[in-house]
Structures are given as structure tokens and as C-alpha cells.
C-alpha positions in Angstrom: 0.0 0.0 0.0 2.9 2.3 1.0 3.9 1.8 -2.9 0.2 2.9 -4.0 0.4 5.8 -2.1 3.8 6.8 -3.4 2.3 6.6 -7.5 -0.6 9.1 -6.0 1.2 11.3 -4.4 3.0 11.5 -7.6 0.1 11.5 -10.0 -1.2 15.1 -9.6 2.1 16.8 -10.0 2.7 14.2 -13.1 -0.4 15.2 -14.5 0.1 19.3 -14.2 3.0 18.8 -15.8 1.6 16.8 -18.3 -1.4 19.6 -19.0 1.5 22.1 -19.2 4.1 20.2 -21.9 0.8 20.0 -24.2 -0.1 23.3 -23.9 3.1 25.3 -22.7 1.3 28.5 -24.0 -1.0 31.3 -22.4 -4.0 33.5 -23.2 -4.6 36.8 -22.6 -5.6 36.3 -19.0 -2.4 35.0 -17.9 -0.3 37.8 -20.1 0.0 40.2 -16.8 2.0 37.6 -14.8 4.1 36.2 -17.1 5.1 39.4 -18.6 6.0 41.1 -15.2 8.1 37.9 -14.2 9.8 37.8 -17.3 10.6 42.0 -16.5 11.7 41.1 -13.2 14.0 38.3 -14.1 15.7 40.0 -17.2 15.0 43.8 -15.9 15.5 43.2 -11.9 14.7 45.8 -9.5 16.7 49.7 -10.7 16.5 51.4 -7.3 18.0 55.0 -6.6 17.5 57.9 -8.8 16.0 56.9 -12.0 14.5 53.9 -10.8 11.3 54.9 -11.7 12.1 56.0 -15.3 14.4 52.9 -16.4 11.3 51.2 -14.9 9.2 53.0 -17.6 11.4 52.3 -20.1 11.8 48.1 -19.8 8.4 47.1 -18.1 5.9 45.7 -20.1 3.3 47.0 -18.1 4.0 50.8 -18.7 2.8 50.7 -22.0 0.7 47.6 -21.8 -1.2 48.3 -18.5 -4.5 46.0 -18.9 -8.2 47.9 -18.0 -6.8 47.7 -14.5 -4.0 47.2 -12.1 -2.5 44.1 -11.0 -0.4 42.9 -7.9 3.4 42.1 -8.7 3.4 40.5 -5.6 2.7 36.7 -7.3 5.2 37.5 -10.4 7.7 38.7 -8.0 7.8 35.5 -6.0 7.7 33.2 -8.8 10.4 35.0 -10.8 12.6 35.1 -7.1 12.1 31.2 -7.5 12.4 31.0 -10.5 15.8 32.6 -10.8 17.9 30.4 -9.1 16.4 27.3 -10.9 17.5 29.0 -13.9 20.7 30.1 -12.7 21.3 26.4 -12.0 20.0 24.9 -15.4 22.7 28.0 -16.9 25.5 26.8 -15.6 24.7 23.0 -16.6 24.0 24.8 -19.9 27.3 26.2 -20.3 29.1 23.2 -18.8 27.6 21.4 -21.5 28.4 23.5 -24.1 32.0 23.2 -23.0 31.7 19.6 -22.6 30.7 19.9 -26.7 33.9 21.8 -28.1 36.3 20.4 -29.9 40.1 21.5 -30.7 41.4 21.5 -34.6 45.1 20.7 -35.3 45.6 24.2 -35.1 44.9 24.3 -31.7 41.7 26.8 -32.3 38.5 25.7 -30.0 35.3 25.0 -32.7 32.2 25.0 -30.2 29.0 23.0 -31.5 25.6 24.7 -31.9 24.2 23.1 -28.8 21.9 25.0 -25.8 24.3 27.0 -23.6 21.6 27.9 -21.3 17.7 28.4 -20.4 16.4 30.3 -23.6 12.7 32.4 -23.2 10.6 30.1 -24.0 11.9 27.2 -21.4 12.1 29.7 -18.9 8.3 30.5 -19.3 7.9 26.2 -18.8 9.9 26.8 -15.7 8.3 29.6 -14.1 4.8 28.0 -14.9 6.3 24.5 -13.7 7.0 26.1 -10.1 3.3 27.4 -10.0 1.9 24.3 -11.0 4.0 22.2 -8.2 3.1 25.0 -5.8 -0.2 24.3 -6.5 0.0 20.4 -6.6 1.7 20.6 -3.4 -1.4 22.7 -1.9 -4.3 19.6 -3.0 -1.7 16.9 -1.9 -1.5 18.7 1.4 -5.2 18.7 1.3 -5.5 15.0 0.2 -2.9 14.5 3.4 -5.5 16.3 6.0 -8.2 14.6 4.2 -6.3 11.0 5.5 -5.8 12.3 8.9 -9.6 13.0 9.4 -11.4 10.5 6.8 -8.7 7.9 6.1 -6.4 6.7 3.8 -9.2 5.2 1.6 -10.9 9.0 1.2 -7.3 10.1 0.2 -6.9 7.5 -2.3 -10.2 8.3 -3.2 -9.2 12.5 -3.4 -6.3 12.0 -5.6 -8.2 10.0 -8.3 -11.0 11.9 -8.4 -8.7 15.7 -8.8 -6.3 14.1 -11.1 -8.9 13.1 -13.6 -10.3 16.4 -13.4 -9.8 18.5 -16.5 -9.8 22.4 -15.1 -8.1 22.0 -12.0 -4.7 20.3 -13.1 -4.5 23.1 -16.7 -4.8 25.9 -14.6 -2.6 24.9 -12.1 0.1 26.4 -14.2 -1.2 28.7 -16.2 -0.6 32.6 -14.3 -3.8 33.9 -13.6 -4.3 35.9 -10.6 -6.9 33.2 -9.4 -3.9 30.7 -9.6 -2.2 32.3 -6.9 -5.5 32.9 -5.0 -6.5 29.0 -5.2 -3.2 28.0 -3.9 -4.0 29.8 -0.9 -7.9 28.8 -0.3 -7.2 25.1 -0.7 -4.4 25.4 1.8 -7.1 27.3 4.0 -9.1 24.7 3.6 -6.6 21.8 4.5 -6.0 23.8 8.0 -9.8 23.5 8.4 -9.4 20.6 8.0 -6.9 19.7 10.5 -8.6 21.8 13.1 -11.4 19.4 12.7 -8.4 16.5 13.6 -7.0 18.5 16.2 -10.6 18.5 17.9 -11.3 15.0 17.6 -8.0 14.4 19.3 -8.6 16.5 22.1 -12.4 15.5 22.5 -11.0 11.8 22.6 -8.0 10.8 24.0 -8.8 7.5 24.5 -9.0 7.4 20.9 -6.1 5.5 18.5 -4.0 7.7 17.2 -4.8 6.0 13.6 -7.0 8.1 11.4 -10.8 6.8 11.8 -13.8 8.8 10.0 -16.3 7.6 12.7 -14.9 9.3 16.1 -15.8 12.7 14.6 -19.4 11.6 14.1 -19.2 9.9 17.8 -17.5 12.9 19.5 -18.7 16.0 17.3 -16.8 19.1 17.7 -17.7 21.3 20.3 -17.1 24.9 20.3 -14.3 26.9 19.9 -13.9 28.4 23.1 -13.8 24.8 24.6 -10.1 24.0 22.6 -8.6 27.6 22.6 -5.4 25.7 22.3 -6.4 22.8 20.2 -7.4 24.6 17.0 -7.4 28.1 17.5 -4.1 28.3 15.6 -5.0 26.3 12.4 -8.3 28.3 12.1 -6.2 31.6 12.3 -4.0 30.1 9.6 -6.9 29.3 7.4 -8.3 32.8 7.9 -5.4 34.6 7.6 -4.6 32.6 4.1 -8.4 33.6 2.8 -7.7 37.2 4.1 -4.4 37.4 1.8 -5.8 36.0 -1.2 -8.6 37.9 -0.8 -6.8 41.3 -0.5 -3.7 41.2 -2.8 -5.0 38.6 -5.7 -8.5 37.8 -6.3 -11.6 40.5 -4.2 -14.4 37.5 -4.4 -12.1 35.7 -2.2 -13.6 37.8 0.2 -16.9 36.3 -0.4 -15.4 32.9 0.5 -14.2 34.3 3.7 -18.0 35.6 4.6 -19.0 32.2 3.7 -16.1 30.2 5.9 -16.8 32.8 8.6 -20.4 32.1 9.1 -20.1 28.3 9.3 -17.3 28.3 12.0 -19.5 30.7 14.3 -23.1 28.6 13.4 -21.3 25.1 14.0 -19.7 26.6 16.3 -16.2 26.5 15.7 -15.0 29.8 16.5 -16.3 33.1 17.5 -17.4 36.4 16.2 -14.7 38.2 18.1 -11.9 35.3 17.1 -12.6 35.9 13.8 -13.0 39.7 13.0 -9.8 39.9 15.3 -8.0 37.7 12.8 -8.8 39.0 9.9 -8.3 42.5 11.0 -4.8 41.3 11.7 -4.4 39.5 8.8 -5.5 42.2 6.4 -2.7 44.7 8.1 -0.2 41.9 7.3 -1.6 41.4 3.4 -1.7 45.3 2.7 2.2 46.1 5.2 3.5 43.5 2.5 2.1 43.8 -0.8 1.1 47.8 -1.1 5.2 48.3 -0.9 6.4 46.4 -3.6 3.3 47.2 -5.7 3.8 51.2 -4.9 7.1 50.4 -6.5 6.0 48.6 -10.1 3.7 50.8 -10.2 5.5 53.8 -9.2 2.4 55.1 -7.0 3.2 56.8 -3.7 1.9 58.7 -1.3 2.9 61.8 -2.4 0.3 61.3 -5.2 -2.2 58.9 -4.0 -3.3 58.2 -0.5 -2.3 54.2 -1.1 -2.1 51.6 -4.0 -4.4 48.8 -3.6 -4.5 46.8 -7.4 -7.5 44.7 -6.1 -9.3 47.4 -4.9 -9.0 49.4 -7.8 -10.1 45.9 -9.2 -13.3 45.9 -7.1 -14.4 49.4 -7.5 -13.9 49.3 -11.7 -15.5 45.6 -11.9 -18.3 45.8 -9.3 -19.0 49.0 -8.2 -18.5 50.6 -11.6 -20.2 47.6 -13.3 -17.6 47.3 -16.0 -17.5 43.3 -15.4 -20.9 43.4 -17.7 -19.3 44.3 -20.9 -17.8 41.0 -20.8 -20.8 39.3 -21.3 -24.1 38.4 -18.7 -25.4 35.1 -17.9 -27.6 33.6 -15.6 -28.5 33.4 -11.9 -27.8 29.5 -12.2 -25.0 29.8 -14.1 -22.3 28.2 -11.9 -24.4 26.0 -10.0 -26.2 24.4 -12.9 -23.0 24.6 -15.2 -19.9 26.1 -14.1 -20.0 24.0 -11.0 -20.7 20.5 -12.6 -18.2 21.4 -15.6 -15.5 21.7 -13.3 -16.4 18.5 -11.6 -16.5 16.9 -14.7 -17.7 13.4 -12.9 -21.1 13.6 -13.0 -21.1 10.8 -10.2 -19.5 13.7 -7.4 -22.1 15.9 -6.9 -25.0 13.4 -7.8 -24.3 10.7 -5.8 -20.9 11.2 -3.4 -21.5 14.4 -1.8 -24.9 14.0 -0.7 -24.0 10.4 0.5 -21.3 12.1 2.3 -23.5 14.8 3.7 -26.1 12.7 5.1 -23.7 9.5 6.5 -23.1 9.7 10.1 -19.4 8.7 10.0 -18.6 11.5 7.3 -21.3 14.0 7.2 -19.0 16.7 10.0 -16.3 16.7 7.4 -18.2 17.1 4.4 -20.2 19.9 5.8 -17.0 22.0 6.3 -16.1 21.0 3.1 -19.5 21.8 1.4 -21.4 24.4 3.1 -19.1 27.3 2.8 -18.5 26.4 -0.9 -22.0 26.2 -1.7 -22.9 29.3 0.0 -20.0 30.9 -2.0 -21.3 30.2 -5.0 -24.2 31.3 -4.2 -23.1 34.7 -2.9 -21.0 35.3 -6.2 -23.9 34.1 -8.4 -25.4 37.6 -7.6 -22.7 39.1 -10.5 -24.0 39.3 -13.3 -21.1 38.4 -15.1 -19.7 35.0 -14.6 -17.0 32.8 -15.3 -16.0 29.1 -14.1 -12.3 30.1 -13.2 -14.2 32.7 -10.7 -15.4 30.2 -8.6 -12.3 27.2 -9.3 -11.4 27.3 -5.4 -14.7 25.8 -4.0 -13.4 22.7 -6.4 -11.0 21.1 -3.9 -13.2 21.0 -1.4 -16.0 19.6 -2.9 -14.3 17.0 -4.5 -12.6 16.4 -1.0 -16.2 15.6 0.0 -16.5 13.7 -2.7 -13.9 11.5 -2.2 -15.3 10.5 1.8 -18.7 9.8 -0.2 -16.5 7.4 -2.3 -14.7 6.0 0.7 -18.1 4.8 2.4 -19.5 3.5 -1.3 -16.1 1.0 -1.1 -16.8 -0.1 2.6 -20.2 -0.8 1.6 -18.9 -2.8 -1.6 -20.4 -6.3 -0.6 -23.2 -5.3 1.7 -25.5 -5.3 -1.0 -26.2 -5.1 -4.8 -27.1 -2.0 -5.1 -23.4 -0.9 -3.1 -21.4 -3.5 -5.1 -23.3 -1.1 -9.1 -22.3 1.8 -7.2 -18.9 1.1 -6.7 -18.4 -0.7 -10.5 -20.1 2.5 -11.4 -17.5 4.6 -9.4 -14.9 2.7 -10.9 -15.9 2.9 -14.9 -16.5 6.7 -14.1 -12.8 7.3 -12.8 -11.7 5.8 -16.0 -14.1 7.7 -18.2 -13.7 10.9 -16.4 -9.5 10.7 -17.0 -10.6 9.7 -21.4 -12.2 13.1 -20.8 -10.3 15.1 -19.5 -7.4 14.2 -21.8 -9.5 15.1 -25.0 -10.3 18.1 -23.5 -6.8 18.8 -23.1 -6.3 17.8 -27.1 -8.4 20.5 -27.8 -7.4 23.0 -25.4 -3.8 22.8 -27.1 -5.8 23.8 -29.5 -6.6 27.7 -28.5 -3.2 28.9 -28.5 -2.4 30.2 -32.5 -0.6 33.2 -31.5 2.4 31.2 -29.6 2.7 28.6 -31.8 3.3 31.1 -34.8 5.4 32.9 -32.8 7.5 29.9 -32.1 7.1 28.8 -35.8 8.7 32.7 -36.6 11.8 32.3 -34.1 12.9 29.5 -35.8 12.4 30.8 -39.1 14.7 33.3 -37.6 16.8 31.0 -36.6 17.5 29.3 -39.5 17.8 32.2 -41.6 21.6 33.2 -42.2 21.0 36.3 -43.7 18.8 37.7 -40.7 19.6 41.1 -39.9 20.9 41.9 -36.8 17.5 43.0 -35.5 14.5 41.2 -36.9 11.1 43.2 -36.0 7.6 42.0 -36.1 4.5 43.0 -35.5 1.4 40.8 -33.3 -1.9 41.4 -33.8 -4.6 41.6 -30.8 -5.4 38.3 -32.2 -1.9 37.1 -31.8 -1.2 38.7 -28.7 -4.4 37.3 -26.8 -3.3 33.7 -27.8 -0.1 33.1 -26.8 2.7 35.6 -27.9 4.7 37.0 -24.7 8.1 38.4 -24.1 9.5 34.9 -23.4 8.7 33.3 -26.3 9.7 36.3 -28.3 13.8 36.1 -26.9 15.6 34.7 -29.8 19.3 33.5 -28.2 19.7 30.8 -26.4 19.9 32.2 -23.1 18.0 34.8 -21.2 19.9 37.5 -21.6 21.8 39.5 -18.1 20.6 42.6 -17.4 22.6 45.0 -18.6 22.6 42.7 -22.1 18.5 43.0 -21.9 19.2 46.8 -21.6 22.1 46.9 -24.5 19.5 44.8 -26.6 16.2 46.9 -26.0 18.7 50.8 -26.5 19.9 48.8 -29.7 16.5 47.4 -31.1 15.2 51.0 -30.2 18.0 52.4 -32.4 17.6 50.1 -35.4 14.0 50.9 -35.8 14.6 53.7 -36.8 17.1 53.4 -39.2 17.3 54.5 -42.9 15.8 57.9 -42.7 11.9 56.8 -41.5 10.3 54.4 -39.1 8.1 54.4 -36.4 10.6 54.8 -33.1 9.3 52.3 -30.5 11.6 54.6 -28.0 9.4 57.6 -28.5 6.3 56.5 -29.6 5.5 58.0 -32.7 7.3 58.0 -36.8 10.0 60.1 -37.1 14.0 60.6 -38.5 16.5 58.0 -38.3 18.6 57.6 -35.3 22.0 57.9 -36.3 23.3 54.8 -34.1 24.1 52.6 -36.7 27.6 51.5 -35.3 26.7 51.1 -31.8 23.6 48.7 -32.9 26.1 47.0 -35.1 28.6 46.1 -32.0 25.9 45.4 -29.8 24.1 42.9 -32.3 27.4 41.7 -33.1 28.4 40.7 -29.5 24.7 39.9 -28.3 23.6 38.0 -31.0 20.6 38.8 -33.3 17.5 40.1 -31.4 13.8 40.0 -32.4 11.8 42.5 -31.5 8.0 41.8 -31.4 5.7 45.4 -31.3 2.4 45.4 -29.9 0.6 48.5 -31.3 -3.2 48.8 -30.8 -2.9 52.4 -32.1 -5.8 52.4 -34.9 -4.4 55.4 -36.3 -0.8 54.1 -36.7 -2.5 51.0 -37.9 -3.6 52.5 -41.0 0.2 54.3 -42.0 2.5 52.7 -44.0 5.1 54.0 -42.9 4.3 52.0 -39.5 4.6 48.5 -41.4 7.8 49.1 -43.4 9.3 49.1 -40.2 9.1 45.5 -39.8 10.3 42.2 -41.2 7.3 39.7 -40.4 3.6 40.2 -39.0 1.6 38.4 -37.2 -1.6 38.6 -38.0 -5.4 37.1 -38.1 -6.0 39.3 -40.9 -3.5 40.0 -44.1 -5.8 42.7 -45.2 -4.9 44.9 -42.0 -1.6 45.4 -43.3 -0.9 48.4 -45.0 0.9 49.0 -47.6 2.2 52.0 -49.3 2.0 53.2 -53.1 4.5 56.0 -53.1 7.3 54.0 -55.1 10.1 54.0 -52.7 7.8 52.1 -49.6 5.5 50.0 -51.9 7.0 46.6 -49.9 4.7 43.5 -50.7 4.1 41.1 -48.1 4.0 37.5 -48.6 2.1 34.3 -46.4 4.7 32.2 -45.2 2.9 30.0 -42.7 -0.2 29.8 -40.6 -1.0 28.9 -37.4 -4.4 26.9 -37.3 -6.8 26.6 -34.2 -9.8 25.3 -32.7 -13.0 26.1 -34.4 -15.7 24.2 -33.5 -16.5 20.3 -34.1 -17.0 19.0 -37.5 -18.9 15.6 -39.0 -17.1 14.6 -42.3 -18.6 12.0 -44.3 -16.5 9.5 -46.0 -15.6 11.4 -49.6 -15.8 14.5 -48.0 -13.0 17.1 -48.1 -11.5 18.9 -45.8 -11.3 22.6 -46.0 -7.1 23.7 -46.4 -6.0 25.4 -43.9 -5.6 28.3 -46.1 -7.6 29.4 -49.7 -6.6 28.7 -52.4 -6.0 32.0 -53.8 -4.6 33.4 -51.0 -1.9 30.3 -51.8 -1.5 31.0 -55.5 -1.2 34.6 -54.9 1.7 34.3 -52.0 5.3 34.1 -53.5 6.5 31.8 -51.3 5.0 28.0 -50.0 2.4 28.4 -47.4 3.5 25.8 -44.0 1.1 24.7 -41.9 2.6 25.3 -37.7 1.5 24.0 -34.7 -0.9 21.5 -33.3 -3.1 21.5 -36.4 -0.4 19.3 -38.3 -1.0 16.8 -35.7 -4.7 16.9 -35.9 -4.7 16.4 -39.8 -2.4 13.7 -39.7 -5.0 12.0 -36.7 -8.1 12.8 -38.6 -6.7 11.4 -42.0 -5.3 8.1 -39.8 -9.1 8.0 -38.3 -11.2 8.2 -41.7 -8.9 5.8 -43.3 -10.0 3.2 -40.1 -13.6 4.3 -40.2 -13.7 4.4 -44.4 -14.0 7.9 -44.1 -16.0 9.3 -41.3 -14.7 11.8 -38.4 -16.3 13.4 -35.9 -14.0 15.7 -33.8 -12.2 19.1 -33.1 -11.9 21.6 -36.7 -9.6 23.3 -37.1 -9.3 26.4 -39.3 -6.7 29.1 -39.9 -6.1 31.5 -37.2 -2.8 33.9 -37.7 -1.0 34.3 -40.7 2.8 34.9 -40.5 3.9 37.3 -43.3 7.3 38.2 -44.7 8.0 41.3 -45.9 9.1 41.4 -50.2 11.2 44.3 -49.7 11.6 46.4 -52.8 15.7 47.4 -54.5 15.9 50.4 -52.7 15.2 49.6 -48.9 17.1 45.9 -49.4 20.0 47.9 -50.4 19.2 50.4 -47.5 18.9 47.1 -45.0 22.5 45.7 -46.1 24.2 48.5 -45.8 22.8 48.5 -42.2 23.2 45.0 -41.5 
């Protein structure tokens, strides 16, 4: 058994890690964190005078601030983690490399192209790989609790039924503020948890020390003034962890709270004084630690605003202002008929495990912790109008931990009767059914993601282009930017760079923009003369390595110049026609469609002699100068649908897939190629 409960306790950190190799890219949900890690990481921390202008100069989040503020608080951590894993996986790097040279008979050293370090886009895995153990480590600590109080059998039980979950285990990774929020609730709710333990063990010390689900229905919990000492500190914890996620990462966490709050006072478990004390407390703490550090980012203090709260600016612009709505409305019910379920994704947990756990002598203390707060959560934050299932992702844990002492008692019944021994087959067959699910749902998933797999399809283009100039430049679309294109995967070397090479790089790409008389001058924001810097970008390039530089414009009004796009060598786009092109004779550069990047669009039925629609028309095709490549998942997906209809003489029924952004090349004209290579 020991040996079972080593392969669990490795399963749901396998299986994050699994979600995240398939589908190492983000959306634009996620882009806050990852961006401001990567800034912190290649950028660090200028202090003393200036700070706050080189800060505007290399931060992402300057220019790019989103509709409202967000903590650095989880981007610094994960990026101070994160840096000396990389450090580490540097210097293997580099040992490597060394480990690959090779002397010539003239005693000159000839080093092989091989990885010398951590480039961007492993470096993004990494980070993402630390959240996602962080938060495996947070339900395994849960599943631990959930032995101490229910038994080994409910923690067996736990792990299955989380692993085969779809939601839980591909968001674990990905860096949305809720991420760093749900790490926190479900480790609130594992000190609940415990309390529960603690209580059991002071109400009956008679009682063997081996976990046993029944002494807590036998000797219920008595109030919280009774055990001051037993579990007044793991309730504080658990408070105090809702009250920080609450106040620096995600406001409805505050709902939760109310909802936690209210049970431990009606069971009772603590007081009313106990608890506002706590929190009071705790909030101090949250706010003395993260309004410094976001003060800083944001370069907000006092001497212009009174503080610098992201989430409450969150709050007041979302909920008070109502601006949440523009995002769409649905209904009431939403997350309890939908959301809730969806996320659950065995229909067997909240039909038949949680109510047998709720109404079960031996289990039904634990699962009304586990339940009753959750519940009344979602019902509080059903009261928005607008509504989405990552929202309410933390009340997950907890009611599959119910779920899983409802599937503990359905195996100790096994054998009482026939209706216990269909229940458990039926427990059984859903496990299995639930984990085919979930990994389609991950196939498609992969799926949503266009924008970084072009992106990675245009760095090795890049790559393998030996004429590249010494700056390449592109431009992503909203499209492309929303779907997976970030400042890690746009870092073309194979290492991240140091920070003063990161500042050499942006001062040079700055420079080269500009360069050959017209351009728009990502330094100042807006077209204008050449820089006269030619030489010094030269010797930087030339000692740096090449460096693509990946603009971001929304401008709508630069959008429609010209002059904007003959800055740049490729675009990513979802629409060719958005690119402008000029018809003055010296800047009438064509643009041709290299490659596409195809994604999810729905489900299809083909019949057998039906075709499938190319991924891109035909005269787009025939009028491009150059072959069109397919990129990314959608290459797999054809070759699997043409392997399926050959074995089911012709039929599919599964995932389309249809073209999502184009990458274009720019056909420069005689006089700006010469113009480029004198340059170059």
C-alpha cells in the first residue's frame, strides 16, 4: 500500500506537468504575470534615482497596463524562485556547451551549436512548472489532511478523483491571478481541516492515534472556546490565508471568507470576536507586505495617492462601476447548474458522493465543512452578473474532497448489498471515463493557443535564416497577442539575456527601428528621422547576438500608416488585409504568407468522400510568392483525422480546425534591401 500511495502522491504533479508540456502557452488572462516575471527576471529591480524611469522604459506593463492594475506580488515570487532554478539549469548549460567543443590541429577551439543555457521560452515552462507544483503541493497537502480525518481510503479516493479532473490540473500552471488565489484557499481549507483532527483528538484521547472517520461523528466538535489551544491556531492560519488572497490577488475571495466565517460561528467552531480579530490582523499583514512592492512597479506613492491597492482598484472598476458586464451576462444559475458540474466533470461527485457524504453519520461533519461554505460561496457570487468558471475554481478542492469521503463509504459498503457493489463498478468505470475526458479536453485545449505557436514557428524561421539582420522586428496582432505571444517566447538567443545585455538589446533594437531615414521609433512613440546609431547597434548585435523585437501596437491610427509596417520584417496577423501597404514607389514593400498557425474552431462531422477545407484558400496560396506551412498542433490533428477516416472508411467526428494567424514576410523592394544591407 505504501507503494500505492507513493504513485498518488505523484500523479497530480505528473499530471500538471503533463497539462503544461501539451499546452506550454497562455491566453490573454495570464499575459499580466508572465510578462511582469519575465521583467523582473531580465530587468530586476533599478533602485535610486531613476528607478522609476528605467522602470518605464523596460516594463511591459508601462505601456501595456490591462483595464486595471494588477499585484506584482505573485510575479515577484515566482520570478525570485524561478531565478535560481534557472541560474542552476545555466550553468549546466554552459558546462555542457563546454563539454561539446572540440580543438582542430591548429589548436583553435570549434564550439557546436548546442543549448548553452535556459532560452525564453523554457524559462516561461519553468516559471509555470514552479506554480503548477506550488499548487499540486497545496491539494496533496489537502488530500494529506483529508487522510488524517477521513482515512487513507478518502485520500486515495481525493487524488483520483482531482487528477482526472480536466480544469483544476490546466490551470494549475497557467498565471492567472486566481492561480495564486486558489493555492491559498485550498491550503485554508486543509488547516480546516486539520482543526477538525485536532478536535477529535482533544475530545477523545482514548481514541487511537490511527486516522478513523467515525470518532468525529461519535464525539462531534464542540465549540471553539472549549479547545482555545487545540485549534485556534490552524483556524487563524486558514483565515489569515483567505484574508491574503482575498486582499492582494482575487476580491471574491472575500466572499469565501464571509462564507467560511459564518459556518465556523453557526457550527460553532470559532467566535465572532476570534474571527474579526483575525482578519483585522491579517489584512494589516496582506496590505504592510504587498502595497510596498506594488507602490514600486507601479511607481504610485503617497505623495500622489493616499495608497495603491491593485484589487481594490479591481473591485471598485468591476463591481462598483459595473464594467464586469461588458464581458458578457449570464444567468442566476450559471455556476451551480453549469460552471460547478463542468468543473467537476464526474457527474457521479455531486449526484451521488456528496450527498452520500452529507447525510452519512461517519462522514457528514467533514463534508459539511467542506460543502457548506463552498455552496454558500457560489451562491453569494452568483449575484454578479457576469460569470466565469475560473471565478469560482477554489470551491473545487473542497467539494471533491467531500467527494472523495462519499467514495470511501460506497467502497466499505462494496459487498453489503447489490445496489453498493453497481455503485462502486459505477465509481470505478466513471474514474476511468472521467481521465478519457479530460485528456481530450486537453487535445483541444492545445488547441486555443495560434498566436504562440506562430510565434514559435517565426523564431525558428529566424533561426535558420543566415542572412537575418541583426535586428528582426515583427508585428502581433490583438489576435496574436491574446493567444499566446509573450516576451519569453519572443527572446531569440539561447539564453535569457543578463541585465545590462536585456538593456544593450532593448537601447539597440530601439535604435535600429529607426534606421534609414523613416520608421516608427518604438523609444518615442510615434514616426520620425532615423537615429544615427548605426555602429553602436552594429557592435551590440554583433556581441549579443541577433535580437527579435516583437511590437504590440493597438494604435488604430498608426495601424492605417504605411510608414508604420515598413518598419518591420514579419507580422503576425489574423487578418493580411490589416496590413498596409504603401504606393509612393520607394515604400510600396509587398508582403507575402509564409505560414499559418491553425486553431480550434468548433466540431466537425465529415462523411467519407468528404473534403477537408485547407488550412488556407486557395488563392490566397497562389497569390503568396512563397510555399504556405502549416505550424503547430493543427499538423497533428490532420495527420489524426486522416489516420481515423482511413480506419472508419472515411468518417470523423472531432475538433476543426481552421486558420487562425497568418505569418507574413516582408518582399522588400531594390531600394530599402540595399538600405537594409548597408545596415546589417
Amino acid at each position: 500500500m505504501k507503494l500505492l500511495d507513493a504513485f498518488l502522491a505523484l500523479l497530480l504533479p505528473a499530471v500538471v506537468l503533463l497539462h503544461l508540456a501539451v499546452a506550454p502557452y497562455t491566453k490573454v488572462e495570464e499575459s499580466f504575470n508572465i510578462q511582469a516575471a519575465h521583467d523582473v527576471l531580465v530587468y530586476g529591480t533599478p533602485l535610486g534615482a531613476g528607478a522609476g524611469t528605467r522602470l518605464a522604459e523596460r516594463y511591459d506593463h508601462f505601456s501595456f497596463p490591462g483595464a486595471v492594475p494588477r499585484t506584482f506580488v505573485g510575479a515577484v515570487v515566482l520570478a525570485g524562485l524561478g531565478q535560481p532554478a534557472i541560474a542552476a539549469l545555466d550553468m549546466l548549460g554552459t558546462s555542457f556547451t563546454a563539454l561539446n567543443a572540440s580543438t582542430t590541429a591548429s589548436g583553435s577551439v570549434v564550439q557546436r551549436q548546442v543549448a548553452s543555457g535556459v532560452d525564453g521560452p523554457t524559462a516561461q515552462l519553468l516559471l509555470r512548472a514552479l506554480l503548477g507544483l506550488a499548487n499540486s503541493g497545496a491539494l496533496l497537502a489537502l488530500a494529506r489532511t483529508l487522510a488524517a480525518v477521513g482515512g487513507r481510503g478518502a485520500a486515495r479516493w481525493y487524488i483520483l478523483l482531482q487528477a482526472s479532473q480536466f480544469h483544476v490540473v490546466f490551470y494549475a500552471s497557467r498565471t492567472l491571478p486566481n492561480m495564486f488565489a486558489f493555492f491559498l484557499t485550498t491550503l485554508a481549507f486543509a488547516f480546516l481541516l486539520s482543526s477538525l483532527h485536532r478536535l477529535r483528538l482533544v475530545s477523545s484521547p482514548s481514541s487511537p492515534s490511527s486516522p478513523s472517520s467515525s470518532s468525529l461523528s461519535s464525539n462531534p466538535p464542540k465549540s471553539f472556546a472549549a479547545y482555545p489551544s487545540s485549534n485556534g491556531g490552524r483556524v487563524r492560519v486558514a483565515l489569515g490565508l483567505l484574508v491574503f488572497a482575498g486582499v492582494v490577488f482575487r476580491a471574491e475571495v472575500a466572499l469565501l471568507l464571509a462564507a467560511v466565517a459564518a459556518y465556523l460561528v453557526v457550527v460553532p467552531l470559532a467566535s465572532v470576536e476570534h474571527i474579526l480579530r483575525t482578519c483585522a490582523v491579517s489584512v494589516a499583514v496582506a496590505l504592510a507586505l504587498s502595497l510596498p512592492i506594488d507602490a514600486y512597479f507601479w511607481q504610485r506613492f503617497p505623495a500622489s495617492l493616499p495608497f495603491f491597492w491593485p484589487e481594490l482598484h479591481s473591485f471598485v472598476f468591476n463591481v462598483l462601476h459595473g464594467q464586469a458586464s461588458q464581458w458578457g451576462i449570464l444567468p442566476w444559475h450559471y455556476y451551480l447548474t453549469s460552471a460547478v458540474p463542468r468543473l467537476l466533470l464526474n457527474p457521479l461527485v455531486p449526484v451521488v458522493l456528496v450527498p452520500l457524504a452529507l447525510t452519512r453519520p461517519a462522514t457528514r461533519t467533514l463534508a459539511g465543512l467542506l460543502v457548506w461554505p463552498s455552496l454558500l460561496f457560489v451562491a453569494l457570487y452568483s449575484l454578479q452578473p457576469h460569470k466565469e468558471a475560473r471565478f469560482v475554481l477554489y470551491v473545487v478542492p473542497p467539494l471533491t474532497a467531500a467527494g472523495a469521503l462519499g467514495a470511501d463509504q460506497v467502497t466499505k459498503a462494496n459487498g453489503k448489498g447489490l445496489l453498493w457493489r453497481a455503485t462502486a463498478a459505477a465509481l470505478a468505470f466513471s474514474v476511468l471515463l472521467t481521465f478519457a475526458a479530460s485528456t481530450a479536453m486537453l487535445g483541444i485545449s492545445a488547441l486555443n493557443y495560434p498566436g504562440g505557436e506562430a510565434l514559435a514557428a517565426l523564431r525558428q524561421l529566424v533561426r535558420a535564416d543566415p542572412g537575418a539582420a541583426s535586428v528582426v522586428a515583427a508585428h502581433a496582432d490583438v489576435r496574436a497577442c491574446m493567444t499566446g505571444v509573450t516576451l519569453f517566447g519572443s527572446t531569440l538567443g539561447p539564453a535569457l539575456p543578463s541585465h545590462q545585455q536585456a538593456v544593450e538589446r532593448r537601447r539597440a533594437a530601439m535604435a535600429s527601428t529607426a534606421l534609414g531615414g523613416i520608421g516608427f521609433n518604438i523609444a518615442t512613440g510615434s514616426m520620425g528621422p532615423a537615429d544615427t546609431g548605426a555602429d553602436a547597434v552594429h557592435a551590440i548585435m554583433t556581441t549579443t547576438g541577433p535580437q527579435l523585437v516583437v511590437d504590440k501596437t493597438e494604435d488604430k491610427q498608426l495601424l492605417q500608416d504605411p510608414e508604420f509596417w515598413a518598419q518591420f520584417d514579419y507580422v503576425l496577423t489574423e487578418n493580411p488585409q490589416t496590413v498596409v501597404v504603401g504606393h509612393d514607389g520607394a515604400n510600396d514593400d509587398k508582403w507575402a504568407t509564409i505560414a499559418v498557425a491553425e486553431g480550434y474552431a468548433g466540431f466537425e462531422m465529415l462523411r467519407p468522400g468528404q473534403a477537408v477545407r485547407q488550412g488556407i484558400d486557395k488563392d490566397e496560396r497562389e497569390s503568396s510568392e512563397e510555399d504556405v506551412t502549416v505550424v503547430g498542433y493543427g499538423v497533428l490533428l490532420d495527420r489524426a483525422r486522416q489516420s481515423i477516416r482511413g480506419l472508419t472508411g472515411g468518417w470523423w467526428f472531432g475538433p476543426r480546425i481552421a486558420p487562425q494567424i497568418y505569418i507574413l514576410r516582408r518582399v522588400k523592394d531594390r531600394v530599402r534591401t540595399e538600405q537594409h544591407a548597408k545596415v546589417s
